[in-house]
Structure formats: C-alpha cells, structure tokens
PATORRO-132348 format. One record per residue (C-alpha): residue in one letter; z, x, y. Coordinates in steps of 0.05 Angstrom, whole numbers, always signed. Last residue first. Layout:
! residues N
node res A | Z Z | X X | Y Y
...
//
This chain:
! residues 389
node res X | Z -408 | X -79 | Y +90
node res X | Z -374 | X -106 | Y +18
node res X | Z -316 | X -72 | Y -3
node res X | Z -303 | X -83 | Y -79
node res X | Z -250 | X -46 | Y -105
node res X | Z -210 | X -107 | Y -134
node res X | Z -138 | X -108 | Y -157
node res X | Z -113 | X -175 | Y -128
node res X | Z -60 | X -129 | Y -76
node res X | Z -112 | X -72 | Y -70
node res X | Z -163 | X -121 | Y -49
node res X | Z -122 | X -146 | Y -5
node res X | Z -99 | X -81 | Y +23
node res X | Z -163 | X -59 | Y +30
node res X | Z -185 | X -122 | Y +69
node res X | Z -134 | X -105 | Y +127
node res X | Z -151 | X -35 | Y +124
node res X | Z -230 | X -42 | Y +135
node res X | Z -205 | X -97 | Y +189
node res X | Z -175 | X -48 | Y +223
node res X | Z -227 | X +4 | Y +218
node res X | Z -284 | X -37 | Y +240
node res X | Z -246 | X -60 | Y +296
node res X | Z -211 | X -120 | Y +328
node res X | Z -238 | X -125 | Y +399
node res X | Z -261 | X -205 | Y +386
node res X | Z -199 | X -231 | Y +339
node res X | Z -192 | X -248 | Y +283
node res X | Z -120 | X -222 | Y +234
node res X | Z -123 | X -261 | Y +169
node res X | Z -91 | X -341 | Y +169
node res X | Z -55 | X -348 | Y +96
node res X | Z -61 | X -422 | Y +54
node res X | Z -45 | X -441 | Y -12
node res X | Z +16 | X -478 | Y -18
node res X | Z +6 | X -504 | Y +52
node res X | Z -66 | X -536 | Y +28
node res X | Z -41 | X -563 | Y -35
node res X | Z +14 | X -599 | Y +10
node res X | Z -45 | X -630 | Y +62
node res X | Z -82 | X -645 | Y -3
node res X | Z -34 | X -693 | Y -27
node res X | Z +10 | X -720 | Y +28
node res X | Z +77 | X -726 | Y +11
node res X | Z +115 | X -782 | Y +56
node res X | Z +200 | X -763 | Y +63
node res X | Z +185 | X -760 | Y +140
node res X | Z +243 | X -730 | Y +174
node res X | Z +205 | X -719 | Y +238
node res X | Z +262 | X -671 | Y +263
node res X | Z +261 | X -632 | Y +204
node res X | Z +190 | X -609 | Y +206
node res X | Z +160 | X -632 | Y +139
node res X | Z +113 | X -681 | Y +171
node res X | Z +73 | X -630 | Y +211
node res X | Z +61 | X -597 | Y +147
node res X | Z +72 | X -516 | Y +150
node res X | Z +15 | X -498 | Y +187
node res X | Z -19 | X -438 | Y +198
node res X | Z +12 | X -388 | Y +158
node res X | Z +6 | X -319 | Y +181
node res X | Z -23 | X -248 | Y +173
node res X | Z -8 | X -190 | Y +209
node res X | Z -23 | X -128 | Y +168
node res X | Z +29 | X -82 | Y +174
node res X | Z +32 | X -60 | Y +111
node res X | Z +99 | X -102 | Y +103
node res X | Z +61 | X -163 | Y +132
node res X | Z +1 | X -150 | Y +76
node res X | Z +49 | X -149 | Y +15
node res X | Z +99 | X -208 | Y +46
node res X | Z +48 | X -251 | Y +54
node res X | Z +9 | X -231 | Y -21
node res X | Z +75 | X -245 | Y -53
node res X | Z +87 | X -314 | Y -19
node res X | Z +12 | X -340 | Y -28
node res X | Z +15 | X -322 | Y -105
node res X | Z +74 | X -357 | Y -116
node res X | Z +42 | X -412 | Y -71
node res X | Z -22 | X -421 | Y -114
node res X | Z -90 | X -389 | Y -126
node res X | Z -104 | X -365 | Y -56
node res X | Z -135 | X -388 | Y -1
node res X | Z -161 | X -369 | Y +66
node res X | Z -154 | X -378 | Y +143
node res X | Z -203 | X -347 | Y +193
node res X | Z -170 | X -374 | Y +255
node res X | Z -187 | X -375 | Y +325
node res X | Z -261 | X -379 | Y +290
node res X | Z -310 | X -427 | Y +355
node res X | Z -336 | X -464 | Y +294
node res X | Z -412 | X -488 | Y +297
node res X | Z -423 | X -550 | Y +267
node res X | Z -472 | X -593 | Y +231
node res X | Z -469 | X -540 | Y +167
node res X | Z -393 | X -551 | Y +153
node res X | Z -358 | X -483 | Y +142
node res X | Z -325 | X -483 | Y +78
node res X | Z -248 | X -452 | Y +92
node res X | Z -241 | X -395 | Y +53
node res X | Z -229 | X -376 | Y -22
node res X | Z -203 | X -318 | Y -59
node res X | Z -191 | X -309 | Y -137
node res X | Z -277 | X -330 | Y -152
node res X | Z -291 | X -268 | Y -126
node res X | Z -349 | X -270 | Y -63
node res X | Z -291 | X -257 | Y -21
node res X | Z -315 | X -194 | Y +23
node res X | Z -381 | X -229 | Y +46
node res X | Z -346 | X -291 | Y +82
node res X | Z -298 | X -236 | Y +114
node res X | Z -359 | X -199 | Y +146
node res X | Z -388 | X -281 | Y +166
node res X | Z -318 | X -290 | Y +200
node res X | Z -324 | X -223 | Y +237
node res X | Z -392 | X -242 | Y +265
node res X | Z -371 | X -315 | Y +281
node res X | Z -300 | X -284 | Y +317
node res X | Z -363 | X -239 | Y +360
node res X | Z -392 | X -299 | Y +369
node res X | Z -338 | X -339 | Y +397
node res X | Z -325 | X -285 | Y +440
node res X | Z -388 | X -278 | Y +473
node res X | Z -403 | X -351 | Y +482
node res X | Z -337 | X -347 | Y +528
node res X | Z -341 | X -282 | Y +560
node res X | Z -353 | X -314 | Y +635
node res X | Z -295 | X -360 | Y +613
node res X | Z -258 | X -305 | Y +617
node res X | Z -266 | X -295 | Y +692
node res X | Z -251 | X -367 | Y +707
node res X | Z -186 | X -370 | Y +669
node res X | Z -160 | X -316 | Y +696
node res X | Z -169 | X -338 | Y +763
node res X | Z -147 | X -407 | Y +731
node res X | Z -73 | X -379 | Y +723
node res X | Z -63 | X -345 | Y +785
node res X | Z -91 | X -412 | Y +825
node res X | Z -28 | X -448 | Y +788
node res X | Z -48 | X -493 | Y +736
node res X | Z +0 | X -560 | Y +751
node res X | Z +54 | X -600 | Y +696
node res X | Z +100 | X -620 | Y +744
node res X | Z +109 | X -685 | Y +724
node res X | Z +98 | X -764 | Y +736
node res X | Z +131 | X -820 | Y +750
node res X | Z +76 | X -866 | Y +787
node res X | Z +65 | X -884 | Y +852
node res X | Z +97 | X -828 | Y +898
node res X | Z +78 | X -830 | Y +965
node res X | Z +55 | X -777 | Y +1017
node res X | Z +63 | X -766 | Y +1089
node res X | Z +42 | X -705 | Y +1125
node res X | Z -17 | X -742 | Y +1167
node res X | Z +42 | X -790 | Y +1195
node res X | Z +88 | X -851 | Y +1175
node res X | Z +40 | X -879 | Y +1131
node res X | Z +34 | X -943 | Y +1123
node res X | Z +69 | X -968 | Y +1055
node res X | Z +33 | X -988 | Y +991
node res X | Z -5 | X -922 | Y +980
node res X | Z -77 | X -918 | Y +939
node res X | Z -121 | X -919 | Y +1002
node res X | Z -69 | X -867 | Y +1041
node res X | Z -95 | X -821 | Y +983
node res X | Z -36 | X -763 | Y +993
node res X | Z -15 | X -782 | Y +916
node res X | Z +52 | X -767 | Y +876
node res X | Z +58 | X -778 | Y +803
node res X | Z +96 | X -717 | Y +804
node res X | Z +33 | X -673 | Y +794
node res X | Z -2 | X -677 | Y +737
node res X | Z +13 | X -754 | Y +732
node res X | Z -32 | X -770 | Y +785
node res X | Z -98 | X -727 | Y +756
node res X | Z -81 | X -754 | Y +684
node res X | Z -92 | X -832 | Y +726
node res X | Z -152 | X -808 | Y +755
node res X | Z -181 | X -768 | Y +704
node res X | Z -169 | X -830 | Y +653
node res X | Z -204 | X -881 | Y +710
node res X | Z -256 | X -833 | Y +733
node res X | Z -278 | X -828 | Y +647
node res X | Z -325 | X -771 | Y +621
node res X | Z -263 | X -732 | Y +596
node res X | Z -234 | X -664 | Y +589
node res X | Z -162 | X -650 | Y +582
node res X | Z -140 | X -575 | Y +611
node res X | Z -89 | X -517 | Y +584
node res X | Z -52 | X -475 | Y +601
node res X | Z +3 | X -406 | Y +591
node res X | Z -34 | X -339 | Y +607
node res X | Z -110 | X -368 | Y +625
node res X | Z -134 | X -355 | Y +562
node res X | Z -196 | X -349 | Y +525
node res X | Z -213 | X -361 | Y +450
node res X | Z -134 | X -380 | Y +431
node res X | Z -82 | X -315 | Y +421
node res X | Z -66 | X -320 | Y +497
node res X | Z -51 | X -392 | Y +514
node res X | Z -111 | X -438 | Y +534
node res X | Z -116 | X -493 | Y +496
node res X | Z -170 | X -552 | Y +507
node res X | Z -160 | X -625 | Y +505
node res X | Z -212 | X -676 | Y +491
node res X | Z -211 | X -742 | Y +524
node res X | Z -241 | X -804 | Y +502
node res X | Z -277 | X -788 | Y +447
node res X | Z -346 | X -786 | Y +415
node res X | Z -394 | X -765 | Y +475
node res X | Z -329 | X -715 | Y +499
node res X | Z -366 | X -669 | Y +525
node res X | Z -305 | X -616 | Y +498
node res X | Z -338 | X -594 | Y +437
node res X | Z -412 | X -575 | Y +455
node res X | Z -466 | X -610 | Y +431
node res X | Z -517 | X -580 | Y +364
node res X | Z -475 | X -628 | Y +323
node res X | Z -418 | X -604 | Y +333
node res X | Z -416 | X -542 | Y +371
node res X | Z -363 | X -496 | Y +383
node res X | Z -340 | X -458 | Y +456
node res X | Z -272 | X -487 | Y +455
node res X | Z -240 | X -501 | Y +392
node res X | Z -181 | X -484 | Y +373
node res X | Z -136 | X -523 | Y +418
node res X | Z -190 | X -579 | Y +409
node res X | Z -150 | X -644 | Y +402
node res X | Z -199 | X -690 | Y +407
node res X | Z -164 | X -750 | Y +432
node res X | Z -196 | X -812 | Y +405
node res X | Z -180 | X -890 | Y +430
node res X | Z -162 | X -943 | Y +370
node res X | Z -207 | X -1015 | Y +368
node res X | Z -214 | X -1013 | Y +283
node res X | Z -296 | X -1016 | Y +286
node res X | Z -311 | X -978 | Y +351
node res X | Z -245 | X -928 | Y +328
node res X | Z -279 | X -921 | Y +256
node res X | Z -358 | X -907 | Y +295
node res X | Z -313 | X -849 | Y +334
node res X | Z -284 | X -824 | Y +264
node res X | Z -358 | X -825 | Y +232
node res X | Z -389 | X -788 | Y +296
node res X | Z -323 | X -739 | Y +305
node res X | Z -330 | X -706 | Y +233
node res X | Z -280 | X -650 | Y +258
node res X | Z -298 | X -593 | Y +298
node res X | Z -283 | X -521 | Y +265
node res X | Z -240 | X -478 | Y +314
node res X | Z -191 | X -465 | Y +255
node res X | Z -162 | X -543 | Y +260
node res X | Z -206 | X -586 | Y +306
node res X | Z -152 | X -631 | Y +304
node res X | Z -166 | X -706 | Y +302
node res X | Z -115 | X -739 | Y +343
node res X | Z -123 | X -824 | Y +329
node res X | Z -96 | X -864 | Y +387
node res X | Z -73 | X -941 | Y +386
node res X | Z -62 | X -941 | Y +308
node res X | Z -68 | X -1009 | Y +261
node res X | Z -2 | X -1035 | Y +235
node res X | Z -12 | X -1109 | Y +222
node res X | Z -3 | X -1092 | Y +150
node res X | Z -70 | X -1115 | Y +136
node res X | Z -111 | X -1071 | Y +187
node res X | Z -62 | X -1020 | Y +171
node res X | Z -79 | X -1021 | Y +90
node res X | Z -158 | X -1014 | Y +115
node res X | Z -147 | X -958 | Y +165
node res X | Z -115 | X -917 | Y +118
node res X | Z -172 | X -918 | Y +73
node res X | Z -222 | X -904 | Y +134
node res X | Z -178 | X -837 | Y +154
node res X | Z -161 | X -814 | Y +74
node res X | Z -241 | X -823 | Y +79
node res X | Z -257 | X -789 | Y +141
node res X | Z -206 | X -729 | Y +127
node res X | Z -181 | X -693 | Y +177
node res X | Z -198 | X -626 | Y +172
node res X | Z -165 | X -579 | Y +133
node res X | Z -238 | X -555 | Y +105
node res X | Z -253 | X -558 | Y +36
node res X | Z -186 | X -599 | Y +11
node res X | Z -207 | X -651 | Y +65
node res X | Z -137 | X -671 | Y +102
node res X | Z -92 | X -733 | Y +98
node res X | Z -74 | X -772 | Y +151
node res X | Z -5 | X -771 | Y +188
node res X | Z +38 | X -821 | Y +226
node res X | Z +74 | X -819 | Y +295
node res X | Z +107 | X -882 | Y +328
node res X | Z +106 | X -883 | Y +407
node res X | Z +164 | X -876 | Y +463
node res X | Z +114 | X -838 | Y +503
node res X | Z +141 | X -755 | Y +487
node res X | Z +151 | X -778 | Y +424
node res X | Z +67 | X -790 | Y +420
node res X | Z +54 | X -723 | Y +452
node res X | Z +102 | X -692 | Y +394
node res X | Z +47 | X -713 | Y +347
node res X | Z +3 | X -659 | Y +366
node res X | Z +48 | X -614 | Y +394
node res X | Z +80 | X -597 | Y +323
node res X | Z +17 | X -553 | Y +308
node res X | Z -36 | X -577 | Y +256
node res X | Z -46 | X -594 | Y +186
node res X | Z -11 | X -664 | Y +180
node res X | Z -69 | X -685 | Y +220
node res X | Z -59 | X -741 | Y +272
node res X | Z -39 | X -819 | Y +274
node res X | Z +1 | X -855 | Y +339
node res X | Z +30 | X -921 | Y +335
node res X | Z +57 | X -962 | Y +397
node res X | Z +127 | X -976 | Y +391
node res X | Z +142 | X -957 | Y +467
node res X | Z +70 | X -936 | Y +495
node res X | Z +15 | X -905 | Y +493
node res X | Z -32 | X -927 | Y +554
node res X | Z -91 | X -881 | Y +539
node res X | Z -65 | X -847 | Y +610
node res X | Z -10 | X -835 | Y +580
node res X | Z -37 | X -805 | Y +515
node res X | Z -81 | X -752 | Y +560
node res X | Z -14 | X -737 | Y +599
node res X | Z +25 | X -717 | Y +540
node res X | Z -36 | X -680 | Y +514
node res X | Z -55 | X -640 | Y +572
node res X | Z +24 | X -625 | Y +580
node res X | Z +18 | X -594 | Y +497
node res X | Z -50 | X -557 | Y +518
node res X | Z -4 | X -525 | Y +574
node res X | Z +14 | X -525 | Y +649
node res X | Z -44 | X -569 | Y +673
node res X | Z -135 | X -560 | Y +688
node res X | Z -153 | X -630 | Y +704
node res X | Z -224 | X -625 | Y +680
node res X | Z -274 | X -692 | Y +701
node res X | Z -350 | X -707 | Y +677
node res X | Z -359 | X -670 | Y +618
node res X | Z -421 | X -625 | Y +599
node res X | Z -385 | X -571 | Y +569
node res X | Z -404 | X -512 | Y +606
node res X | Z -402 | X -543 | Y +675
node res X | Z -341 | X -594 | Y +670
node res X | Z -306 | X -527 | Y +646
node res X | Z -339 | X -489 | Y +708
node res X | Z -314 | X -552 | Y +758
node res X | Z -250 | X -544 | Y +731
node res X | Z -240 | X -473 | Y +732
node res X | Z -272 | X -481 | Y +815
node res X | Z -219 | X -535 | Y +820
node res X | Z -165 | X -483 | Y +806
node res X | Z -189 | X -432 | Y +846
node res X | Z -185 | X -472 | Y +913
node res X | Z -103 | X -471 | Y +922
node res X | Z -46 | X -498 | Y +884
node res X | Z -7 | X -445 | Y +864
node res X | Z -17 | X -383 | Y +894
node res X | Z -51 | X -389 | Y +961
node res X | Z -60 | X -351 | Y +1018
node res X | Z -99 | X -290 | Y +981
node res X | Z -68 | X -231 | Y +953
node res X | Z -42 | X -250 | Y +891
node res X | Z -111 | X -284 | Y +885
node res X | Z -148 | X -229 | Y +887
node res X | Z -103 | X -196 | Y +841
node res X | Z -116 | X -244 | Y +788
node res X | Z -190 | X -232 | Y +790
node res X | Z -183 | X -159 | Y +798
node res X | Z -150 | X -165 | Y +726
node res X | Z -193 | X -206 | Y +693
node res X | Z -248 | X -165 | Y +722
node res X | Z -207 | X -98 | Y +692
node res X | Z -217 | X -134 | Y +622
node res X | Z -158 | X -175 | Y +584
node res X | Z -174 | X -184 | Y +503
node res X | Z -120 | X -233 | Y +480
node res X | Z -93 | X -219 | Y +413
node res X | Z -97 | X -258 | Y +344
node res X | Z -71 | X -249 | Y +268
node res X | Z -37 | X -184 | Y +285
node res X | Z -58 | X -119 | Y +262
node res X | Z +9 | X -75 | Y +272
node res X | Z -4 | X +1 | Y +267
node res X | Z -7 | X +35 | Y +190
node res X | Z +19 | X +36 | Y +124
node res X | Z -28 | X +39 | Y +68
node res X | Z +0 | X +0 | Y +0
//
C-alpha cells in the first residue's frame, strides 16, 4: 500500500483572475450588495437559457426559498431522493411540510421514474399526493426530467430540480438549469462543486411570479417598490417589509468569484468528462462497477462514484484507500436513515446502493500521477495489474 500526499475526492481550482476578481471588488464601494451580483445573475440567465437568477447564501437558502415561493406549506407533502444530501428534504422542515422518499434506479442513483409513477398511484388513492417532487441530479447526471415533468402535468405536483451537481450538463442536448421541465432549478456553488463562488448558491426559473416572490424573501422580505407597499412613503429612504423573509443575499465578493469561474465552466466539466471516461477504461473487470451514464445526457462528473461487490467489501476497500491517502468518500448514507428523520421505511435499491457505493477523488487539476496512484491502490487492494492509459 503506497503512501503519499492527500488526494481528496474534490478541490476548488482558484486562478490569479479569480483572484484579481475578488480584489477588485474589495476595493470598490461596494461589498455586499452592489452591481456584481446581478451581472452573476444575468451570466447564469445567459448560459442556461433561464429567464430570472436570484444568486443567495447557499444551494440549501436557494431551496428554502424556491419551496416558499411553490407555496409549501404546514402539512403539505414533500418527496425527494433517498440518495442525496440532507438539504434536500430539510427545505420541506424548514416550511412546516411532510418529507417522503422515492426509490432510486440501481444503474444510476437517480430517481427512479417507475418507483416515482408507482408511488404516485397509492398517493392518488390515499389522498396523499405530493405538492413538490426534488429530483436530484445526483453525480452531475440529470435525472429523467421529461417523464417526471409529464407525472407532475398528470398528478398536479411542482418540480424543483435540484442540480447541486449539475451545472454545465445537458439533458437532452438543453442545458440543466433552463428549467423547460421544472419550475425552478437550484444550483450549488460551494468549493468542491463544478465552480464556486466560496459559500452560494442561486434558483433558476422562467417564472416573474416565483423570481419575484424568491427575490423578496432573499432579503428580509423587505421591498423599496413604493408600487408593492401599503403605506405612503414617508421619504425616498423608506422601505417596507411585506413578507418574513431572510437574510439569505450573495455578497458582490462572492459573485466576483462566481463570474470569473463561470468563464471556465464548459472547461471543467470536460476535463471531469475526460477523467471520468480514464476511470470508465480502468474497470473493465467484472469486480468494479460505475454509475451507467444515460446516453440523452451529458453529466457535468462532481462525482465519479463506483461499486463494489457488497458492504464488507466497501468498508475494507474505504479504509485501504483513506489510509494511503487516497481520499475517497461515501456519498450518501440514506437521507431517511439520518436520526432526526427517524424513518423506519427501507427502500430497496437506495440500501443496495449505500452498501455498495465509494465516490473516487475528480476533480479538473487532478494529475496523471495522482490518479495513476489512486487506481494503483485499487487495483492492488482487488489484486489486479491492469492499468489501462
């Protein structure tokens, strides 16, 4: 077993632009909330071919506010992937709501359509149907959004795309984040995702009202509109607050940094493609076997996960690589599991998937040698010699 530097899983690539960006504004008037953060927006509206960006704190704040302005409520229901971080069904707490969980696609970890449709059916007669579905766009791979849009036509529920994986892949030869089968899609922007902006995160949608109302709650639920107050105002510096909102704003730091990586965008996502098609070619083996990549999509790769024959073997093959040094992880432990949800359900594939499941370091300035030494150990560990270039 080689010992060497710490690989992790992911790691932010900052340039000298980045960095004169953010200085720039460090030394400009404004800090917080100046002119560079509706210039991010604008350039996400730009790339992805959505209407409205409001650019906030954190993917988890774009959420909250994205189910608000859905109009989730007390006792409303709430259904996501089992496969995902806890901030995907901690939006719905956040509103009062009920949280449930559909199964995943063995293949892929993605929601799947038909655990999704099934589901549906039993609700429908229960009495029980969902007000938001969150498919996860778990690895950077885009869900089936066409058949789970033409399900939320059928069955009445609103889509969040939750994309913290995925910006910068296709589905179906559009981008993620246009939002033509959901109503808002929310991006992640924290540094091990495809860019980052520090801490943030935005929700995309093609809707005024939604942008409107997100817009509000953003920021303390407070507006300087003197068409949207109920009170004259008292002068030019008065303001009212409508709504209770939050402080969930990008500062002008934050989308500076923002902006300039999103110059690198397509270039990171295909330098992850390039290193996800070296690991495709190392685990020809029938002992090792990643996620299938759907052919109607394009993943944007923040995580090349694969799997192993069972959690015994999982376990021993973690603690191998992390003692090399080889920073591997486990992305996720089922949502449902988590303590605080207390959910004694057992979904099928979602537990096969745990059991079997280890994230490999990706990430676009990892090199030839490092990833030479993260597949030798594996191969070491299963006993192959097999290095594939």
């Amino acid at each position: 077993m080689e010992k060497f530097k710490h690989i992790p899983y992911g790691r932010q690539n900052i340039t000298e632009e980045d960095i004169e960006a953010v200085i720039k504004v460090l030394r400009s008037d404004f800090l917080t909330q100046g002119p560079v953060v509706p210039v991010f927006e604008q350039r996400l509206c730009d790339y992805t071919g959505a209407k409205y960006a409001i650019a906030v704190n954190s993917c988890t704040s774009a959420l909250h506010v994205a189910c608000l302005a859905l109009g989730l409520g007390l006792g409303d229901i709430l259904w996501t992937s089992p496969i995902t971080f806890v901030a995907s069904a901690n939006c719905a707490l956040y509103c009062g709501a009920i949280v449930d969980f559909v199964d995943i696609e063995p293949d892929t970890a993605l929601m799947s359509v038909e655990k999704l449709k099934q589901k549906l059916e039993l609700a429908e007669k229960e009495g029980k149907l969902p007000k938001i579905v969150i498919p996860v766009h778990f690895s950077g791979q885009p869900c089936d959004m066409k058949e789970i849009y033409d399900l939320g036509q059928q069955y009445g529920f609103k889509i969040i795309e939750d994309a913290a994986h995925a910006i910068g892949a296709k589905y179906q030869n559009g981008i993620v984040g246009n939002c033509q089968y959901s109503d808002i899609t929310v991006f992640s922007f924290h540094p091990v995702k495809i860019i980052t902006t520090g801490e943030g995160g935005v929700a995309m949608t093609n809707s005024p009202l939604y942008a409107e109302k997100m817009d509000l709650l953003r920021s303390h639920g407070i507006t300087r509109d003197t068409a949207k107050m109920q009170k004259k105002p008292d002068g030019p510096w008065y303001y009212e607050q409508i709504k209770l909102g939050f402080n969930y704003r990008m500062t002008d730091i934050q989308a500076a940094l923002g902006l300039s990586q999103l110059n690198r965008l397509n270039q990171y996502v295909s330098s992850r493609s390039k290193i996800a098609e070296w690991y495709d070619k190392q685990f020809n083996n029938g002992i090792i076997s990643p996620l299938v990549k759907k052919s109607d999509r394009n993943s944007a790769y923040h995580l090349y996960v694969i799997r192993v024959r069972d959690d015994k073997e999982r376990n021993s093959l973690y603690n191998n690589l992390r003692e090399s040094g080889v920073g591997v992880n486990i992305h996720y432990i089922p949502l449902y599991k988590q303590v605080y949800y207390n959910n004694s359900g057992v979904l099928k594939e979602a537990e096969a998937y745990y059991q079997r499941a280890i994230s490999l370091p990706i990430f676009p300035n990892i090199t030839t040698s490092e990833l030479n030494i993260v597949m030798g150990n594996i191969l070491n560990y299963f006993d192959l010699n097999v290095l594939t270039e």
